[in-house]
N, C-alpha and C positions, 0 to 999 in steps of 0.2 A: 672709494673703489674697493676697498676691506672691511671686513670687520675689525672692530676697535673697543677697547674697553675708554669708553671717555670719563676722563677726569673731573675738566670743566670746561667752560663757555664764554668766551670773552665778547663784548657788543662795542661797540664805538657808534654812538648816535653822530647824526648829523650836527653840524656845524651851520647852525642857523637859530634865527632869534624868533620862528614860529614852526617849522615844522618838525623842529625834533619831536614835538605831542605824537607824531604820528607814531613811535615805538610803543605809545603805554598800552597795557592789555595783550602786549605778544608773549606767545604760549614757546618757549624751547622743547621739541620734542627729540628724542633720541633713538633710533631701532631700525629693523630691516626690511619693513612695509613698505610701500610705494605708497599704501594709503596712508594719508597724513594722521588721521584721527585713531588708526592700530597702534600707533607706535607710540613710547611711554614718556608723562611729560616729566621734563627735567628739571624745570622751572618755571613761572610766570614774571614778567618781567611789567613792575606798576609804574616806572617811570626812570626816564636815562636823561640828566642834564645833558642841554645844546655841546656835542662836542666830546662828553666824558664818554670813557671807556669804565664798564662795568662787567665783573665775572661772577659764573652761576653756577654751582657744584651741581657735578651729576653723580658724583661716588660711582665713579665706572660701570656706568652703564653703557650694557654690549651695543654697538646698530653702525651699518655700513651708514648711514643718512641722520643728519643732522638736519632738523628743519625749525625755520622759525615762520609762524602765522601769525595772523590775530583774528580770530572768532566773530564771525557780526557782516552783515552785510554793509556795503558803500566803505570799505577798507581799504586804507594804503598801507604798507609796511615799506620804513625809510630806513634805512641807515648807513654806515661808510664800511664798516668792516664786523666781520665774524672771524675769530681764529677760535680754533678748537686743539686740546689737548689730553692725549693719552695715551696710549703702546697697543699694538695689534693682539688682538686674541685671538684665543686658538692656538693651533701646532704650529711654532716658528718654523721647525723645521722644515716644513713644504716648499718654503721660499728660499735655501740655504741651496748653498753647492756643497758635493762628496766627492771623495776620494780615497781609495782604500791601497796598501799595501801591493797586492796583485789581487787577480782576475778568476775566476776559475768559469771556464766556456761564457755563458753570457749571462753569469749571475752580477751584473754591472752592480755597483754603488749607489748607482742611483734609484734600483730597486726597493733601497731600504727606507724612504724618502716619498713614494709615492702615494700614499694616504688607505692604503686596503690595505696593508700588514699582510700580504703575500699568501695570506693562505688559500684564499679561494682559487691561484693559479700557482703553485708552490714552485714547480719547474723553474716560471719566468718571474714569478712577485719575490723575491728575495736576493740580496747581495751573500757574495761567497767571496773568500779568498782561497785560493791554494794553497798546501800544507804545506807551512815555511814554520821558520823562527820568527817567534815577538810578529804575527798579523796584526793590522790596525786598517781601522776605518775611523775618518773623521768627515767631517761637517762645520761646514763652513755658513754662521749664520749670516756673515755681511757687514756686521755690526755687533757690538756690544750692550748685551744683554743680562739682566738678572733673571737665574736660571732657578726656578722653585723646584721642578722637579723633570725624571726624562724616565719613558715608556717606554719599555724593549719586546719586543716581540720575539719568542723561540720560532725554531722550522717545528715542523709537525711531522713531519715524514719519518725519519730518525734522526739516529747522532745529536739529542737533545744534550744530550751531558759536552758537548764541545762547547757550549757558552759559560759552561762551569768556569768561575774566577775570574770572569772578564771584567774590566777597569774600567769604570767610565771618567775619563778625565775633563776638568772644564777652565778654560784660561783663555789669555793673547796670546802666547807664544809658539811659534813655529820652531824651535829648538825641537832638534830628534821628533821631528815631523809632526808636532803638540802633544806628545807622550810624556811629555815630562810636564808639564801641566797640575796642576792638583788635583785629588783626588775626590771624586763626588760620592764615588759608593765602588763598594767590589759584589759583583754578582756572584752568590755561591751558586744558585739553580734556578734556570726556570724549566718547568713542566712543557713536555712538546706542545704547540699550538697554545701557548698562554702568555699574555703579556702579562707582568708585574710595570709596577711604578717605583723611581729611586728619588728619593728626597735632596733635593739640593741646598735646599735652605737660603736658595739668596744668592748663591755663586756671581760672580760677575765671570762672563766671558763672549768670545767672538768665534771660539773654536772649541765643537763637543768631541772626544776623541774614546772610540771603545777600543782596548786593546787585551787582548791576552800573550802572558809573558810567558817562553820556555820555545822549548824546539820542538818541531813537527804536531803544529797546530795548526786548527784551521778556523775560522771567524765567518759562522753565518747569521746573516741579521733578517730577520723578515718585514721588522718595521722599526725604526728608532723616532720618537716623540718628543720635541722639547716643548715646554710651557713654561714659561715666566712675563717679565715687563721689561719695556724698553722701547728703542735703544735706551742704553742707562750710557749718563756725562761721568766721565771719570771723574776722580776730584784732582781736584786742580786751584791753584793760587794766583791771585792776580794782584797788582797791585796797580794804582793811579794816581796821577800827578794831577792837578786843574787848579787852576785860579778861580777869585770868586768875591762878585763885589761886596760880597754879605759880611758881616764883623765872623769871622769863622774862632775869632778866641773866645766866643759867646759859648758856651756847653750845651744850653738848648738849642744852638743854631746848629750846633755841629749833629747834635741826634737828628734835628729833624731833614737835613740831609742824607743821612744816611737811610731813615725812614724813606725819603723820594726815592733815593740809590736802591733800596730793597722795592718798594713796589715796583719800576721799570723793571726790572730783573723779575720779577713773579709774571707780570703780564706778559713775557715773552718764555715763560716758562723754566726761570731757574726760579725755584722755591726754598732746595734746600741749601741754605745761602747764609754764608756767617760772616756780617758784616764790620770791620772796626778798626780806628785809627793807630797806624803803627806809630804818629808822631803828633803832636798836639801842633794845629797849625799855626802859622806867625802870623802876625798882621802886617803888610807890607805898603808903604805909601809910596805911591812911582813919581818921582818928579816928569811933567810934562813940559818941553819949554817954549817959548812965544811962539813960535813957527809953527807948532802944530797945535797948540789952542785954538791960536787964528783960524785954523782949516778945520 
């Protein structure tokens, strides 16, 4: 339904002892054609054991349409599941909610947010606030996001020099309305009618906030731009308890579970994933007694 920068391709052949043959020679294509043969291949796929699931790098290639075929007359194409993975491209921000400080007549917030950067209708295409103390506008992506970089668009009309020293800050926190937040860049100028880009280098956040600090100031935005990846998984720890009939005081048994434990977790998309035992496991022998042998 989006555009997507795709990562990779996951396939799950069918579960059968003759026609999984029917995957071999299908083509992964990736792109925003309707025709199947425009769009760029990502993969070819030479054969999927009855059952297995296999993944197919596309190095983030862009395309609303993921398509699998196979080339040739008198074709079937079989399988149980596709899952596809990778973070939206393009301007996050079009799909975020805003909110700004105050109002000034009907320069709303969400002016700065609707993809023309305001100058072609200057009046109506641009968010304003009123000349207060500490104005703020934020944007709300929905989700947590790594933020590479964000595009500010000046007014053109005057009062260019009012975006002088504005703050773009990038976090989760709602503290003092996400102003306290870190610091992505400080704007010394933009030229009327000119966007610049600010480097964020990776930022993780869910809330982009531009604020300028001091009294009797005022905050006009013509267009505000994020770009990065995501949503991005915070890091997080987990730990698990499981039993297990296997000798697990074996050293190579215990790698090669956790080898299983890491691939499940890739194929459902955690990759970057540090796996390892906080305790060397016991071998445990359960006595079972007559009564439930029997049964």
């Amino acid at each position: 339904m989006k555009v997507y920068r795709v990562n990779r391709v996951a396939i799950t052949n069918k579960l059968t002892s003759y026609y999984y043959t029917r995957i071999n020679g299908a083509v992964i294509r990736v792109g925003n054609v309707l025709d199947i043969y425009s769009n760029t291949i990502c993969a070819v796929i030479s054969t999927i054991p009855s059952g297995a699931t296999y993944t197919y790098s596309c190095g983030g290639m862009e395309g609303r349409y993921v398509i699998v075929h196979i080339p040739g007359d008198q074709k079937i194409v079989t399988f149980s599941e596709v899952e596809v993975y990778g973070y939206l491209a393009g301007n996050l921000a079009v799909d975020g909610a805003v909110t700004q400080s105050s109002t000034w007549l009907d320069w709303f917030a969400e002016n700065a947010i609707d993809g023309n950067r305001g100058l072609q209708q200057l009046n109506t295409g641009c968010s304003s606030t009123l000349n207060e103390t500490n104005p703020w506008w934020r944007l709300d992506l929905r989700d947590v996001y790594r933020i590479s970089k964000v595009v500010v668009t000046n007014r053109r009309d005057c009062c260019a020099e009012q975006i002088n020293g504005a703050e773009i800050r990038i976090g989760n926190s709602l503290e003092n309305n996400g102003n306290n937040n870190p610091i992505c860049a400080v704007i010394p100028a933009i030229p009327a009618g000119e966007s610049y880009s600010y480097s964020c280098g990776g930022m993780d956040g869910r809330y982009v906030n531009l604020i300028i600090a001091g009294d009797m100031k005022t905050l006009t935005l013509c267009e505000v731009e994020v770009y990065g990846e995501g949503p991005a998984l915070k890091r997080s720890f987990v730990k698990m308890q499981f039993n297990s009939s296997n000798d697990m005081t074996d050293p190579s048994m215990r790698e090669n579970v956790l080898k299983q434990l890491g691939s499940a977790l890739a194929d459902r998309g955690f990759t970057n994933v540090t796996l390892r035992w906080s305790q060397t496991p016991k071998r445990v022998i359960q006595k079972v007694n007559d009564a439930k042998r029997e049964s």
